[in-house]
ROBA-395301 format. One record per atom (N, C-alpha, C, CB): residue number from 1; residue in one letter; atom name; x, y, z negated. Coordinates in Angstrom, 1 decimal. Atoms other than C-alpha are relative to their C-alpha. Glycine has a CB too. Example, Ala and Ser with C-alpha at 12.3 -4.5 7.8 and 13.67 -1.06 7.14 Angstrom:
+-----+-----+------+--------+--------+--------+
|   n | res | atom |      x |      y |      z |
+-----+-----+------+--------+--------+--------+
|   1 |   A |    N |    0.9 |   -1.2 |    0.0 |
|   1 |   A |   CA |   12.3 |   -4.5 |   -7.8 |
|   1 |   A |    C |    0.9 |    1.2 |    0.0 |
|   1 |   A |   CB |   -1.0 |    0.0 |   -1.2 |
|   2 |   S |    N |   -0.9 |   -1.1 |    0.0 |
|   2 |   S |   CA |   13.7 |   -1.1 |   -7.1 |
|   2 |   S |    C |   -0.8 |    1.1 |   -0.8 |
|   2 |   S |   CB |    0.4 |    0.5 |    1.4 |
+-----+-----+------+--------+--------+--------+
***
This chain:
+-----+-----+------+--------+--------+--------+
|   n | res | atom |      x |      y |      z |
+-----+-----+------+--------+--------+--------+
|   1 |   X |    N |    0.8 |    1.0 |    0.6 |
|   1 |   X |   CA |  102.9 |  155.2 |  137.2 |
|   1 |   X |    C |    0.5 |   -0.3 |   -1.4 |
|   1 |   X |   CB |    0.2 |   -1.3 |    0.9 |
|   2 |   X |    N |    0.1 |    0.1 |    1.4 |
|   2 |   X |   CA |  102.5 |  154.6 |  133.4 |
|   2 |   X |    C |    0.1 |   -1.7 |    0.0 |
|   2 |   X |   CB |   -1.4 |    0.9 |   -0.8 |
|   3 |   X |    N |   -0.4 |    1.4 |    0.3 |
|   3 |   X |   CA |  104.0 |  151.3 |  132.2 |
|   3 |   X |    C |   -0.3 |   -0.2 |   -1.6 |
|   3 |   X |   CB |    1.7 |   -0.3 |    0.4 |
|   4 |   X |    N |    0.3 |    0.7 |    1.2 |
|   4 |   X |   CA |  103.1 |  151.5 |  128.9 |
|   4 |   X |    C |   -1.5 |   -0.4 |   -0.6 |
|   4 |   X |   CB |    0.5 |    0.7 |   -0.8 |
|   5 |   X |    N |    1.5 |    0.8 |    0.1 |
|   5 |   X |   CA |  100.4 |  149.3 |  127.4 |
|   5 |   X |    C |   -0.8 |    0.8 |   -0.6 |
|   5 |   X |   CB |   -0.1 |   -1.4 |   -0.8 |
|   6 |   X |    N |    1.1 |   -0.7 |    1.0 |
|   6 |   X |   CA |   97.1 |  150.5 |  126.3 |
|   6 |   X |    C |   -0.6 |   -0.4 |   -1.2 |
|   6 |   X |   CB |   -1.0 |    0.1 |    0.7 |
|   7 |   X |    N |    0.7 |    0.5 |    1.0 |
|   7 |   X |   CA |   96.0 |  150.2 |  122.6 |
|   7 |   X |    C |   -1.2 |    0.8 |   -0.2 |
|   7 |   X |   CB |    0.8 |   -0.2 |   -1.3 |
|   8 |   X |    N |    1.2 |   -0.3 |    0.3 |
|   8 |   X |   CA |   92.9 |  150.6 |  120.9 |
|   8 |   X |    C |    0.2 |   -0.6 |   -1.3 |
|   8 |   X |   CB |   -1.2 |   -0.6 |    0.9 |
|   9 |   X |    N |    0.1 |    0.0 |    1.6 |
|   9 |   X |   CA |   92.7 |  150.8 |  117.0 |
|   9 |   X |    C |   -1.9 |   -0.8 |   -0.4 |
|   9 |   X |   CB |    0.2 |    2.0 |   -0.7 |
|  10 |   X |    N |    1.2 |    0.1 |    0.6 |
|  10 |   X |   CA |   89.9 |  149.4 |  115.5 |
|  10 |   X |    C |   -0.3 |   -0.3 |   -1.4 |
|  10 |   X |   CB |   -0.5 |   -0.9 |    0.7 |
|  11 |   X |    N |    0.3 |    0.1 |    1.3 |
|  11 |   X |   CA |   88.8 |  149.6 |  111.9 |
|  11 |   X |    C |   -1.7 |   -0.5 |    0.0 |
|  11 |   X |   CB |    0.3 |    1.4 |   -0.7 |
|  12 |   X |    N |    1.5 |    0.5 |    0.6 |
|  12 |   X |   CA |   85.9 |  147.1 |  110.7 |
|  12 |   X |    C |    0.3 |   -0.2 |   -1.5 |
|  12 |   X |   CB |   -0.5 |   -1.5 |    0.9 |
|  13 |   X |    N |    0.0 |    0.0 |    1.3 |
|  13 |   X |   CA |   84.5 |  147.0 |  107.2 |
|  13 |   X |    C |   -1.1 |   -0.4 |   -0.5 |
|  13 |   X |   CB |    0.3 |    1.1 |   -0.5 |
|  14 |   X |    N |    1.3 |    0.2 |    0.7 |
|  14 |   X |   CA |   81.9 |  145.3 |  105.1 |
|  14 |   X |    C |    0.0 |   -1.8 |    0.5 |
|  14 |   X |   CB |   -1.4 |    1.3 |    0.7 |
|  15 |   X |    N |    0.8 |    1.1 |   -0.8 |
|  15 |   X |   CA |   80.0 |  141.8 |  106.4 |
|  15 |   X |    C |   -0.3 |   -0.1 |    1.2 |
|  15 |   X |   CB |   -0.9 |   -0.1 |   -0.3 |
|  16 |   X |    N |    0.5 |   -0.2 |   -1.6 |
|  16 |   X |   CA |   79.9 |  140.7 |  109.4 |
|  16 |   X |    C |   -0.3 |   -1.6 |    0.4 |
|  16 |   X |   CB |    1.5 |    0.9 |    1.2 |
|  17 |   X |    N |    1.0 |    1.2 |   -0.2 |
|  17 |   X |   CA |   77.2 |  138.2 |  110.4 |
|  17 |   X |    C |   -1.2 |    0.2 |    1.0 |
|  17 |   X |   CB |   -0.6 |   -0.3 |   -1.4 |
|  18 |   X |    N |    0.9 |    0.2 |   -1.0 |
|  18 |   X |   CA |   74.3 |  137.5 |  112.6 |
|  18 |   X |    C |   -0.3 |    1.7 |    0.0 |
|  18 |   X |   CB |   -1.3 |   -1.1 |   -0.5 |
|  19 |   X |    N |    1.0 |   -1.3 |   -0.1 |
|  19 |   X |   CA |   72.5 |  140.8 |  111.3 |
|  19 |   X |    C |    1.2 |    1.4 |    0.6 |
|  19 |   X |   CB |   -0.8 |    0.3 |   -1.9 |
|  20 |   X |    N |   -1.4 |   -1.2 |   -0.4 |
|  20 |   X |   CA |   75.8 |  142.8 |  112.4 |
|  20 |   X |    C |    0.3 |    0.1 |    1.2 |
|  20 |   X |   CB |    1.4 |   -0.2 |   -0.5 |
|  21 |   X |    N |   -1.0 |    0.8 |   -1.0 |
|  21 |   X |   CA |   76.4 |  140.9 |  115.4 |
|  21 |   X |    C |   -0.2 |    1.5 |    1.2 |
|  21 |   X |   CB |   -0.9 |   -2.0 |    0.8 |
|  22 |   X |    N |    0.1 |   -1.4 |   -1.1 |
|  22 |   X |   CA |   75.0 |  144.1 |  118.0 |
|  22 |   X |    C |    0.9 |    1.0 |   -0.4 |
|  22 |   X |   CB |   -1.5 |    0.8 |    0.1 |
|  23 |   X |    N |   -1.2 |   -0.7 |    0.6 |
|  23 |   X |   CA |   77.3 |  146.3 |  115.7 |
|  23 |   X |    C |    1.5 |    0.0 |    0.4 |
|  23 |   X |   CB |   -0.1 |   -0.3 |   -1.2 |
|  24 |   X |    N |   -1.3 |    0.7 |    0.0 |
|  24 |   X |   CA |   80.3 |  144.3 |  115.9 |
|  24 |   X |    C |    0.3 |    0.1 |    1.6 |
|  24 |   X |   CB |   -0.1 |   -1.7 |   -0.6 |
|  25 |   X |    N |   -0.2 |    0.0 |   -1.9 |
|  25 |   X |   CA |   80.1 |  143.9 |  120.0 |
|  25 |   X |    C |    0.1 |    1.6 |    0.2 |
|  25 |   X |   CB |   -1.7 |   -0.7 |    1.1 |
|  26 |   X |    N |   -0.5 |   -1.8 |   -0.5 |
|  26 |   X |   CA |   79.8 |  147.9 |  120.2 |
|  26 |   X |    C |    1.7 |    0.1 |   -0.5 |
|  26 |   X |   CB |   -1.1 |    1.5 |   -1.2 |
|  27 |   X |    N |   -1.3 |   -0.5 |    0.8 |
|  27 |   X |   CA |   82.7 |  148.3 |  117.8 |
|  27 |   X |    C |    1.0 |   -0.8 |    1.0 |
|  27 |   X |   CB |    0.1 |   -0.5 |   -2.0 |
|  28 |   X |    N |   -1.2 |    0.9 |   -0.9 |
|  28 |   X |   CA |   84.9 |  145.5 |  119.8 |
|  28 |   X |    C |    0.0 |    0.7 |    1.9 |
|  28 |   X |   CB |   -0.7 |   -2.2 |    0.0 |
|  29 |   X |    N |    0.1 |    0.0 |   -1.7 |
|  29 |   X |   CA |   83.7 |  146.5 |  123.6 |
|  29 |   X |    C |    0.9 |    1.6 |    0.4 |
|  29 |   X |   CB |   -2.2 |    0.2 |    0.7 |
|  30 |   X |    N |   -1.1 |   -0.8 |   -0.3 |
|  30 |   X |   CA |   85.8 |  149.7 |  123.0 |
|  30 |   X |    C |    1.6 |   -0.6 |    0.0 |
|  30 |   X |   CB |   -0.1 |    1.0 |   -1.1 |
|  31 |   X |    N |   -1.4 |    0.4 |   -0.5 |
|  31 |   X |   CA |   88.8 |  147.6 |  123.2 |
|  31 |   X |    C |    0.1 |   -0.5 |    1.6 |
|  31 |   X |   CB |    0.5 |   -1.3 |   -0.8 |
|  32 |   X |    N |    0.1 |    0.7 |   -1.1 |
|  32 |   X |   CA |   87.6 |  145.9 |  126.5 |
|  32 |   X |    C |    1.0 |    0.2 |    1.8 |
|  32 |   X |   CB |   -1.5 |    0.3 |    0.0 |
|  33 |   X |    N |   -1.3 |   -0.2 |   -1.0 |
|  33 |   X |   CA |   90.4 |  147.7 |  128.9 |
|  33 |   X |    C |    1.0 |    0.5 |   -0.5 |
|  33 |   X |   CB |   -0.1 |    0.7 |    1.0 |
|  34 |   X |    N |   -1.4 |   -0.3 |    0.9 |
|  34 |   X |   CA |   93.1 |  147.9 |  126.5 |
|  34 |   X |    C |    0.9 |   -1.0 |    0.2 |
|  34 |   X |   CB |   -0.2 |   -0.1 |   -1.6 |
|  35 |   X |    N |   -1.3 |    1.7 |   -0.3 |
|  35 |   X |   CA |   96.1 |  145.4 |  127.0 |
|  35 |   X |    C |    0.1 |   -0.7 |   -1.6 |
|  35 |   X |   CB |    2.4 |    0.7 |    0.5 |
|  36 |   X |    N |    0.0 |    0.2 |    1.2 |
|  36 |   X |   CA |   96.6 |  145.4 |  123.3 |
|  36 |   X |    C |   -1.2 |    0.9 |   -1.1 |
|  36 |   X |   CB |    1.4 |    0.2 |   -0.3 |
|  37 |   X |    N |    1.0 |   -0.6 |    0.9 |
|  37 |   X |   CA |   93.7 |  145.9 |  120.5 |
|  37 |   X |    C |    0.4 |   -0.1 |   -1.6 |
|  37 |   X |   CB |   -1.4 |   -0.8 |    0.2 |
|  38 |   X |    N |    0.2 |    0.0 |    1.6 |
|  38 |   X |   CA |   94.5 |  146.2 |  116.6 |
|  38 |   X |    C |   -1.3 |    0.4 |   -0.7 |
|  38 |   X |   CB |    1.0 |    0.8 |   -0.7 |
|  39 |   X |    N |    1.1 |    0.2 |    0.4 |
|  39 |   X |   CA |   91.9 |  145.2 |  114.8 |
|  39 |   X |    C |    0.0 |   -0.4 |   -1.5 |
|  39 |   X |   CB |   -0.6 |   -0.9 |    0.8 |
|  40 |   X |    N |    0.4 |    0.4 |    1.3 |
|  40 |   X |   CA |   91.7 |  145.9 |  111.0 |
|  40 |   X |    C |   -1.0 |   -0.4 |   -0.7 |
|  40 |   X |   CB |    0.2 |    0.6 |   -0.4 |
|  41 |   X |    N |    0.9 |    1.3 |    1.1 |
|  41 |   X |   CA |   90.3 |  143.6 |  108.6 |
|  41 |   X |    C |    0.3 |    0.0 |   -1.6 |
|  41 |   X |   CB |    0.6 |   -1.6 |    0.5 |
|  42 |   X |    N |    0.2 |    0.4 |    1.2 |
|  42 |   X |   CA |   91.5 |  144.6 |  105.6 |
|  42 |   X |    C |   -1.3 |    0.3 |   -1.0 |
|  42 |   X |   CB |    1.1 |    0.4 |   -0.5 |
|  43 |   X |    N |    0.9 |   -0.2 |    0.7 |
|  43 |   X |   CA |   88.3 |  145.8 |  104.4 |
|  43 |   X |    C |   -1.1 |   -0.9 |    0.5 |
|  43 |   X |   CB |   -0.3 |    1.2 |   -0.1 |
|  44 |   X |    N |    1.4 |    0.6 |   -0.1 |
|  44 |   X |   CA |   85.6 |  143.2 |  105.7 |
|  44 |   X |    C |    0.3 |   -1.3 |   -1.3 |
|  44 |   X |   CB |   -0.4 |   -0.6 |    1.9 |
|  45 |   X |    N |    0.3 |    1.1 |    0.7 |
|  45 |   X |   CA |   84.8 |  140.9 |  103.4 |
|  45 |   X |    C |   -0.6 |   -1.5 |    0.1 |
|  45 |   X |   CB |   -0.5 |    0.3 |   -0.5 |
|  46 |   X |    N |    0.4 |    1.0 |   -0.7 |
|  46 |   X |   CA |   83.4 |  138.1 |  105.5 |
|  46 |   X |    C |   -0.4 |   -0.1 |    1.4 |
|  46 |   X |   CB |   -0.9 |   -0.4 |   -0.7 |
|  47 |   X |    N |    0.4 |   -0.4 |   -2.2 |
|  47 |   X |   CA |   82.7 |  137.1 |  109.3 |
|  47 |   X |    C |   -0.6 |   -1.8 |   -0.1 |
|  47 |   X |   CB |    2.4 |    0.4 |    1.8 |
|  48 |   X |    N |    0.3 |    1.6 |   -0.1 |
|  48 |   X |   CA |   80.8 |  134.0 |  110.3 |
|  48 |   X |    C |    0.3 |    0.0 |    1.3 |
|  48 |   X |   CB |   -1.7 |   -0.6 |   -0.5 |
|  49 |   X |    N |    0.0 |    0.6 |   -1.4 |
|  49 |   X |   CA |   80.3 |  132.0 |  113.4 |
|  49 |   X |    C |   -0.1 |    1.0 |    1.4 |
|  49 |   X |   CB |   -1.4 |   -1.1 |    0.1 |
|  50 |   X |    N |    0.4 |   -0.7 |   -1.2 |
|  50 |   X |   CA |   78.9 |  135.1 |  115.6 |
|  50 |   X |    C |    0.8 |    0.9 |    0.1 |
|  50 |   X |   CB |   -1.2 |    0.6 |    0.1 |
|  51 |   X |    N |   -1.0 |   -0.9 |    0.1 |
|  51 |   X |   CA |   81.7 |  137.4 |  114.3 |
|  51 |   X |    C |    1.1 |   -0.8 |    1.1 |
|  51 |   X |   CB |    0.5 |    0.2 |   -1.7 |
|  52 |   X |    N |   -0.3 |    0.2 |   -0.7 |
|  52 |   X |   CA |   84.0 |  134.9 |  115.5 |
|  52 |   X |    C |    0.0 |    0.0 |    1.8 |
|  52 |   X |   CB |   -0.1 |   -0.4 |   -0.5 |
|  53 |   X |    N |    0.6 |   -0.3 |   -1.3 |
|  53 |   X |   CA |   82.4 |  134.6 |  118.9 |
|  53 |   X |    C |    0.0 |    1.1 |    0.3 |
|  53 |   X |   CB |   -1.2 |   -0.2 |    0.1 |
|  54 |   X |    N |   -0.3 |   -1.7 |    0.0 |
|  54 |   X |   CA |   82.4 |  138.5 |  119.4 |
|  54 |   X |    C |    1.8 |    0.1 |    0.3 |
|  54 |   X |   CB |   -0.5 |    0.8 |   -1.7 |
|  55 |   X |    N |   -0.8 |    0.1 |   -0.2 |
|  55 |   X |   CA |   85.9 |  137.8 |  118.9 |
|  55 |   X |    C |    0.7 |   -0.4 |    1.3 |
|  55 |   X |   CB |    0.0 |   -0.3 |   -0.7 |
|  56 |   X |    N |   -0.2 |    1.2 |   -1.2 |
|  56 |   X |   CA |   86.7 |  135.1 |  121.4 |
|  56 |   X |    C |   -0.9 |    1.0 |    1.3 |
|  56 |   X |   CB |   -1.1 |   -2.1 |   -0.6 |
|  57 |   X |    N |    0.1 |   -0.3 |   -1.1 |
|  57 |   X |   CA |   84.7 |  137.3 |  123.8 |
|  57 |   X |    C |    0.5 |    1.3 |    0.5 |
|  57 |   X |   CB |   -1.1 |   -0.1 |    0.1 |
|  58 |   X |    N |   -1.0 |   -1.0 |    0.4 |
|  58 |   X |   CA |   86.6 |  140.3 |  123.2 |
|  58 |   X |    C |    1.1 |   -0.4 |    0.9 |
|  58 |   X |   CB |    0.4 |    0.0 |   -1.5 |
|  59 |   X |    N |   -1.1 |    0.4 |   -0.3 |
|  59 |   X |   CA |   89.5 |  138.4 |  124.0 |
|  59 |   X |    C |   -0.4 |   -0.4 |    1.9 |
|  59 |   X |   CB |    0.4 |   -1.2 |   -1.1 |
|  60 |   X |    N |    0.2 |   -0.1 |   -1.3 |
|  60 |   X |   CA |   87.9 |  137.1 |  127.4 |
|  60 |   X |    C |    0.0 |    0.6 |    0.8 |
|  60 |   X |   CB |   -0.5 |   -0.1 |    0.3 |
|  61 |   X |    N |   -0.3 |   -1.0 |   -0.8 |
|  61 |   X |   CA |   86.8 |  140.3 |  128.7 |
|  61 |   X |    C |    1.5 |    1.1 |    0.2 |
|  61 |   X |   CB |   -1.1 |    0.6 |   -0.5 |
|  62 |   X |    N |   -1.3 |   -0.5 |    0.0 |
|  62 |   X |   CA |   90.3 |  141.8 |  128.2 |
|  62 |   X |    C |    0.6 |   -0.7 |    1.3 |
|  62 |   X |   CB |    0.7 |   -0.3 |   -1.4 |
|  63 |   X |    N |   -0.5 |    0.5 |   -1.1 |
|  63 |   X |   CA |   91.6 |  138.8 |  130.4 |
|  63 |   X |    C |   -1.0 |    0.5 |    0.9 |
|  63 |   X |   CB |    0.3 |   -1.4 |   -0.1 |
|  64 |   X |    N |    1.2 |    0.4 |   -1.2 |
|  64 |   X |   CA |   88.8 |  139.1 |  132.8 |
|  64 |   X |    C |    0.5 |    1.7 |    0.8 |
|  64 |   X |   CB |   -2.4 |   -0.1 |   -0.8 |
|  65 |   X |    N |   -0.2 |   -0.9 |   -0.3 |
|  65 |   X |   CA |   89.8 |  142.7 |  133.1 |
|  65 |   X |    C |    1.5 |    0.4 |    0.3 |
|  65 |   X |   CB |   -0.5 |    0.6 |   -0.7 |
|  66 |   X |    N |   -1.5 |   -0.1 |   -0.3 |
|  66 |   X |   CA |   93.7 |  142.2 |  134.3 |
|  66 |   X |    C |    0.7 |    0.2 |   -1.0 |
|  66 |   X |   CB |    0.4 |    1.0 |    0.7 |
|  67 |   X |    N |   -0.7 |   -0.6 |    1.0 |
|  67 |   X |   CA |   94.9 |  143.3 |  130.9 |
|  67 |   X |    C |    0.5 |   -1.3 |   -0.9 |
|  67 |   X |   CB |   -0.8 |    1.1 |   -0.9 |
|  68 |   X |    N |   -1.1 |    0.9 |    1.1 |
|  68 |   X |   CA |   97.9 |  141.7 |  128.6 |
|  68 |   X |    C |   -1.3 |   -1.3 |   -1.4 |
|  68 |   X |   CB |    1.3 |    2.1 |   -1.4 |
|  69 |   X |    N |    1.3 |    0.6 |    0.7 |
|  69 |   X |   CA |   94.6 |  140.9 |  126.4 |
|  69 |   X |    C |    0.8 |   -0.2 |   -1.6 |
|  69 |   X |   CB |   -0.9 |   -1.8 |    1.0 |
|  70 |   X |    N |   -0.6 |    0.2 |    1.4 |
|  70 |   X |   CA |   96.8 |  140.9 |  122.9 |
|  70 |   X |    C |   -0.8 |    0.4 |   -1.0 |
|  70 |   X |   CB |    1.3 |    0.7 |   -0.2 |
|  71 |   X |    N |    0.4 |   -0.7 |    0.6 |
|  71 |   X |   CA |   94.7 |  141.2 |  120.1 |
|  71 |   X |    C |    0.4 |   -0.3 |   -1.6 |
|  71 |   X |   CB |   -1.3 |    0.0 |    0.4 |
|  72 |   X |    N |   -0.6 |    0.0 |    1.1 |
|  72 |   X |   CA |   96.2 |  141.9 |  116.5 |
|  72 |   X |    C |   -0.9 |    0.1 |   -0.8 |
|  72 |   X |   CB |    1.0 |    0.8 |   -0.1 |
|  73 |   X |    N |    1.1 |    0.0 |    0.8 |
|  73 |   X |   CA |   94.0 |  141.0 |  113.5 |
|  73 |   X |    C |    1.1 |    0.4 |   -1.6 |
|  73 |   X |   CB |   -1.0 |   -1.7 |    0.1 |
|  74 |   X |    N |   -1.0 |   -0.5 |    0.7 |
|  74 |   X |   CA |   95.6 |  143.2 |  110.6 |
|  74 |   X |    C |   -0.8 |   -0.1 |   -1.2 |
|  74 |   X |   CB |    0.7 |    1.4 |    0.4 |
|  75 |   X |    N |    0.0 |    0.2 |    1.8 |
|  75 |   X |   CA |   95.4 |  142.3 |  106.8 |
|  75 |   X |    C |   -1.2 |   -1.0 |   -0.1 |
|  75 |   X |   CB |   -0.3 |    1.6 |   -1.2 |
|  76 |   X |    N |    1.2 |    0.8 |    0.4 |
|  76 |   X |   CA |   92.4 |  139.9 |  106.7 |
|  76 |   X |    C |    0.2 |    0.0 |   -1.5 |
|  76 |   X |   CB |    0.0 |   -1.6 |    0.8 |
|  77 |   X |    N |    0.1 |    1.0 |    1.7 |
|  77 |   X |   CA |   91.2 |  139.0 |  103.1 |
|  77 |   X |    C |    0.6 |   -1.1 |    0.2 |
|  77 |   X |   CB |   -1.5 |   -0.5 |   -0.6 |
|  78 |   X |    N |   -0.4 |    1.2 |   -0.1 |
|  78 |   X |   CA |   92.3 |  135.5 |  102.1 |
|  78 |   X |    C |   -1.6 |   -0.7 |    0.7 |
|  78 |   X |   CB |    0.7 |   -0.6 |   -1.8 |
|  79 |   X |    N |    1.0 |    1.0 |   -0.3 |
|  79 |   X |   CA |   88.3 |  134.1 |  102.8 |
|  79 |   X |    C |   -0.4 |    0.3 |    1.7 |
|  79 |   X |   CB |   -1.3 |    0.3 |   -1.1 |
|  80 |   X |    N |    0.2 |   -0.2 |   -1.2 |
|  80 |   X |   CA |   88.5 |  135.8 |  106.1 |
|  80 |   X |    C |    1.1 |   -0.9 |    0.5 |
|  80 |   X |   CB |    0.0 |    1.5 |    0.4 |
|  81 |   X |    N |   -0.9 |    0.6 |   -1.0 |
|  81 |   X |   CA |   91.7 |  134.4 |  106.9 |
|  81 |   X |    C |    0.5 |   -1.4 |   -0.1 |
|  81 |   X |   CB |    1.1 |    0.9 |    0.1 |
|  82 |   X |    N |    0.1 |    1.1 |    0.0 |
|  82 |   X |   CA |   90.9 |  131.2 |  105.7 |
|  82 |   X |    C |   -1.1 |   -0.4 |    1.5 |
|  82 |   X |   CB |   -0.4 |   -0.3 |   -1.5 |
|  83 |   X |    N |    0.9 |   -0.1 |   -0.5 |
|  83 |   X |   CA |   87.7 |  131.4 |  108.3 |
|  83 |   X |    C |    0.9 |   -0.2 |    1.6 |
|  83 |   X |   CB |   -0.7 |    1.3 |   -0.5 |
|  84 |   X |    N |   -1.1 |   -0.2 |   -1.2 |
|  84 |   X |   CA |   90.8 |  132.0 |  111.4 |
|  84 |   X |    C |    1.1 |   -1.3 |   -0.6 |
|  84 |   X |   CB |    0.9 |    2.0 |    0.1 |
|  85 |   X |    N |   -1.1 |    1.1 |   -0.1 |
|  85 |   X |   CA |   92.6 |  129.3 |  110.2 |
|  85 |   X |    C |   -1.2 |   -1.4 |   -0.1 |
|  85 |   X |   CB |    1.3 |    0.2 |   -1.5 |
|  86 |   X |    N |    1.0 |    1.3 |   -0.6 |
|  86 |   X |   CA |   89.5 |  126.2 |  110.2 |
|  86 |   X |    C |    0.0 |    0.4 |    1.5 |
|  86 |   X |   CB |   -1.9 |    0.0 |   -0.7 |
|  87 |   X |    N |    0.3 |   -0.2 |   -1.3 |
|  87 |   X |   CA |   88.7 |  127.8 |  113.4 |
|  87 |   X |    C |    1.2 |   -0.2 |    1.2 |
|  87 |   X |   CB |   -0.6 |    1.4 |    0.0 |
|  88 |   X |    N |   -0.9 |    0.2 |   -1.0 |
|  88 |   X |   CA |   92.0 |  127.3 |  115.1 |
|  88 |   X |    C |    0.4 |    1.8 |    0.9 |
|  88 |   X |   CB |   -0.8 |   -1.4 |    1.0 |
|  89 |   X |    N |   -0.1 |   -1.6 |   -0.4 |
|  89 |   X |   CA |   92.0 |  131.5 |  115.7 |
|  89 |   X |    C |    1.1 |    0.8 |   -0.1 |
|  89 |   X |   CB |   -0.8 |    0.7 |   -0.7 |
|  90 |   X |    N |   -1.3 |   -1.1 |    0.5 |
|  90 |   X |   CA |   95.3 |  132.3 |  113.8 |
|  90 |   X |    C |    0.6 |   -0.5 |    1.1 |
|  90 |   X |   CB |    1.0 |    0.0 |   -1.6 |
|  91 |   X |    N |   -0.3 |    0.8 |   -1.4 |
|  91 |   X |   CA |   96.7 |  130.3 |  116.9 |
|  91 |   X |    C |   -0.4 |    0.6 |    1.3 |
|  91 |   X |   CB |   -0.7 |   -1.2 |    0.0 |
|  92 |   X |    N |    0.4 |   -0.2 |   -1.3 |
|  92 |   X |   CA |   95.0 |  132.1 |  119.8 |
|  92 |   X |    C |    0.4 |    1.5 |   -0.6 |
|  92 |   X |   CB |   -1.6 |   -0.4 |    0.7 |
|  93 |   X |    N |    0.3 |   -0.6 |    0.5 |
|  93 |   X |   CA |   95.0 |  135.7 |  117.8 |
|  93 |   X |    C |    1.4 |    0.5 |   -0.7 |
|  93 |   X |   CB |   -1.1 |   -0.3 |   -0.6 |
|  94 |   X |    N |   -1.0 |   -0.7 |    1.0 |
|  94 |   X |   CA |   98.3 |  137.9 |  116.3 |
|  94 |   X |    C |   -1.0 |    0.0 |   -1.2 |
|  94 |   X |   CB |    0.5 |    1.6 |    0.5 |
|  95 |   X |    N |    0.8 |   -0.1 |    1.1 |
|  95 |   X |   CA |   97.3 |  137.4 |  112.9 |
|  95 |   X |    C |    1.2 |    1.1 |   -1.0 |
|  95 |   X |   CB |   -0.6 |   -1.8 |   -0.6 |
|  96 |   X |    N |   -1.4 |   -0.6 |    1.0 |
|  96 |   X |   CA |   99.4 |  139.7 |  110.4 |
|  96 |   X |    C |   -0.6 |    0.7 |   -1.0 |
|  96 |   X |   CB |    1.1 |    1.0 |    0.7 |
|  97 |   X |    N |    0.9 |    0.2 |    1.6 |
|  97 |   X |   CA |   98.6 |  139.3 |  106.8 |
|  97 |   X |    C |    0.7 |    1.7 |   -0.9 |
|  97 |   X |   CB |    0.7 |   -2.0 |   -1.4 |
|  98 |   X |    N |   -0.3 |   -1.4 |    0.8 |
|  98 |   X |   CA |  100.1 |  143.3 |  105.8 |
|  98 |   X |    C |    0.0 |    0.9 |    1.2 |
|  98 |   X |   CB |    1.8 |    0.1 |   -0.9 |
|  99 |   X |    N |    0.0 |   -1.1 |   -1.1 |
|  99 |   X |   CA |   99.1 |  146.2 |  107.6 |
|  99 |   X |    C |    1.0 |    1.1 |    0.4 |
|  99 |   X |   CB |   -1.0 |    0.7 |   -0.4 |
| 100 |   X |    N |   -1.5 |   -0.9 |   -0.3 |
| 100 |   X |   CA |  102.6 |  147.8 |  107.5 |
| 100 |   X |    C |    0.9 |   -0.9 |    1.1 |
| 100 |   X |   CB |    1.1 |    0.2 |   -1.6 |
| 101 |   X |    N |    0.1 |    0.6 |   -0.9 |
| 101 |   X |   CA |  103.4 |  145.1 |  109.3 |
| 101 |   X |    C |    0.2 |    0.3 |    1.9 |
| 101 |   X |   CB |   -0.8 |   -0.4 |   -0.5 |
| 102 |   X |    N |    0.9 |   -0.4 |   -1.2 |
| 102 |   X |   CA |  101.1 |  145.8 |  112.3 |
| 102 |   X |    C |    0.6 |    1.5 |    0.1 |
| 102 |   X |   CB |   -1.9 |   -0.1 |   -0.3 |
| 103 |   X |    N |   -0.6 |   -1.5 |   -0.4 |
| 103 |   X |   CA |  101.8 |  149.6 |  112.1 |
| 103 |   X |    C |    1.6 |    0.1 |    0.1 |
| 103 |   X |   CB |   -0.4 |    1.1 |   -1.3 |
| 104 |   X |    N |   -1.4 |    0.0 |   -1.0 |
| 104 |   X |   CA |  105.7 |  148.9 |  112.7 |
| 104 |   X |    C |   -0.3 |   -0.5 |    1.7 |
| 104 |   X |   CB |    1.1 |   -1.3 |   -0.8 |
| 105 |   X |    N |    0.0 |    0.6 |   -1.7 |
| 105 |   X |   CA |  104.6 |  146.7 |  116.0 |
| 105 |   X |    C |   -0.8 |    1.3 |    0.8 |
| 105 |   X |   CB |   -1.1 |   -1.8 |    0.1 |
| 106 |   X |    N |    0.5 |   -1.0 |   -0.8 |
| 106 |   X |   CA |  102.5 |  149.8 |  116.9 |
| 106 |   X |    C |    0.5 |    1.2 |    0.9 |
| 106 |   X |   CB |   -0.7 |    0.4 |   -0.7 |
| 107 |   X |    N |   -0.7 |   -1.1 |   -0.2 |
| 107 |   X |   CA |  104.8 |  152.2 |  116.9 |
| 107 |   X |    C |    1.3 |   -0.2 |    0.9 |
| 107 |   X |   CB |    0.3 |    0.7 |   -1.2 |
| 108 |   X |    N |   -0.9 |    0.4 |   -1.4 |
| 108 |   X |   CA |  107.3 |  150.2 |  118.9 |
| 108 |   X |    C |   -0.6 |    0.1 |    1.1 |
| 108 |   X |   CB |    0.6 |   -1.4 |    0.2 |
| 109 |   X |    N |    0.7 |    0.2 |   -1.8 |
| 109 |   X |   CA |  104.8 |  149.8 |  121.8 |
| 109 |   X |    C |   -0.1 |    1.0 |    0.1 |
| 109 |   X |   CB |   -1.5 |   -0.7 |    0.6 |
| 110 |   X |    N |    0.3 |   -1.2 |   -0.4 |
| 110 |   X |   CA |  104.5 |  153.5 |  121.9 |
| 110 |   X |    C |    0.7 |    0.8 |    0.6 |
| 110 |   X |   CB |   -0.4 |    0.4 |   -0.7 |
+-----+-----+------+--------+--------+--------+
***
């Protein structure tokens, strides 16, 4: 039996808003039986209300699916990661503002 957790990388980039929102759910539903997901950010440049949401359901289906459900949000911009901080997100969400960071915690879980 394999005890170690399952990640899933994910690289998003650009805007991400209503018109993205079907995009964004594909790109996230590959984390959906992962224990842990990293989820770069340093290239989007904005996320609204539905990005969030996507998020938050991300995070659900992980729990819903037995798994650790950890999801790491690596380098945000400052307007993104102002966006996780109104929302109360850096709080539910590994947030970690340098992607060298994140890639040390990766390579320990491995």
């Amino acid at each position: 039996m394999n005890d170690s957790p399952d990640i899933t990388f994910i690289n998003l980039f650009g805007e991400y808003d209503l018109a993205r929102a079907v995009e964004l759910e594909r790109q996230l539903a590959e984390a959906r039986d992962s224990d842990i997901a990293f989820i770069d950010l340093t290239n989007v440049t904005y996320i609204d209300s539905s990005s969030i949401a996507s998020l938050v359901r991300l995070r659900k289906h992980m729990q819903e699916n037995g798994r650790s459900a950890v999801i790491r949000l690596i380098a945000p911009q400052e307007n993104v990661l102002k966006v996780l901080r109104i929302t109360g997100l850096e709080q539910i969400f590994e947030v970690h503002e340098h992607d060298d960071e994140a890639s040390r915690l990766a390579a320990e879980r491995r």
